[in-house]
N, C-alpha and C positions, 0 to 999 in steps of 0.2 A: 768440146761442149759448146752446145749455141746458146749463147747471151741473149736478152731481149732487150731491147733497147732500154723499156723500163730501170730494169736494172742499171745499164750502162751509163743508164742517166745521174742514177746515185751513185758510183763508182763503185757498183759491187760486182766483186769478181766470182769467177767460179768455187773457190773456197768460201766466202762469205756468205755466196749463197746456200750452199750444203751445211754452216751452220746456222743461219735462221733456220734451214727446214727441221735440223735436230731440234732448235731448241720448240718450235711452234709444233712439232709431234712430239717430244719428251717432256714439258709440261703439262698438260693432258694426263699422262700417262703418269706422271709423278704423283696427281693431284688423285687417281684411278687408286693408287697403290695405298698413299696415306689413308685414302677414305676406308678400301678393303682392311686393311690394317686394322682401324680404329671401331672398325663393326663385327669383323671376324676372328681376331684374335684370341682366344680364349685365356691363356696364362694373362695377368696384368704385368709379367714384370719379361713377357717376352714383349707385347704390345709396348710396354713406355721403349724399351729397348729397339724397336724395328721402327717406334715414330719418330725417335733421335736419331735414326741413321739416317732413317729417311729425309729429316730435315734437315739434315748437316751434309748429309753426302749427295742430295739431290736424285739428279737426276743419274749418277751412277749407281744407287741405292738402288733405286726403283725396280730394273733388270734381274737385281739381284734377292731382291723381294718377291719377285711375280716368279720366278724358278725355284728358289728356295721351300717357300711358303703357301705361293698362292697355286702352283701346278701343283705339286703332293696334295695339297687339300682338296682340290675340286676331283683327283683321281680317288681318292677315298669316300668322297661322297657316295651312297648308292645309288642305284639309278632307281627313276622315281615310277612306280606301277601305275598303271591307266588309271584314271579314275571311274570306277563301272555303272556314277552315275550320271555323267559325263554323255552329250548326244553320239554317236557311232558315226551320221552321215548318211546312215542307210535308212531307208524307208520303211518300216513294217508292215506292208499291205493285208 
């Protein structure tokens, strides 16, 4: 793996830098999950439970939230009908 100097300059090596890039992409996504969590959860006593894991277990919680929780739920959703008052795009001459 090629270094950039930048880096080299702060003594960061090829592990160090693959975990800033977790942590500056798994924050985001932690922050993604709490929020879905705390709007979407319908039980109250699954939501206090998944926003204590989430805040204790981080950023491995999150993973585990977004499979568990948040893919089953968006596959359940239905899919939503056109709106038929909505413009087409076609012209009606």
């Amino acid at each position: 793996m090629h270094i950039t100097p930048f880096a080299a300059s702060f003594g960061l090596g090829a592990a160090e830098l693959m975990i800033l890039f977790i942590i500056f992409c798994g924050f985001p996504f932690w922050i993604w999950m709490i929020v879905d969590c705390a709007t979407h959860e319908s039980s109250p006593g699954a939501k206090v439970g998944w926003i204590v894991a989430l805040a204790l277990a981080g950023v491995i919680a999150a993973p585990l939230y977004f499979f568990a929780r948040k893919l089953p739920r968006k596959k359940k959703e239905p899919n939503q009908a056109p709106d038929p008052t909505a413009p087409s795009g076609r012209d009606s001459a």
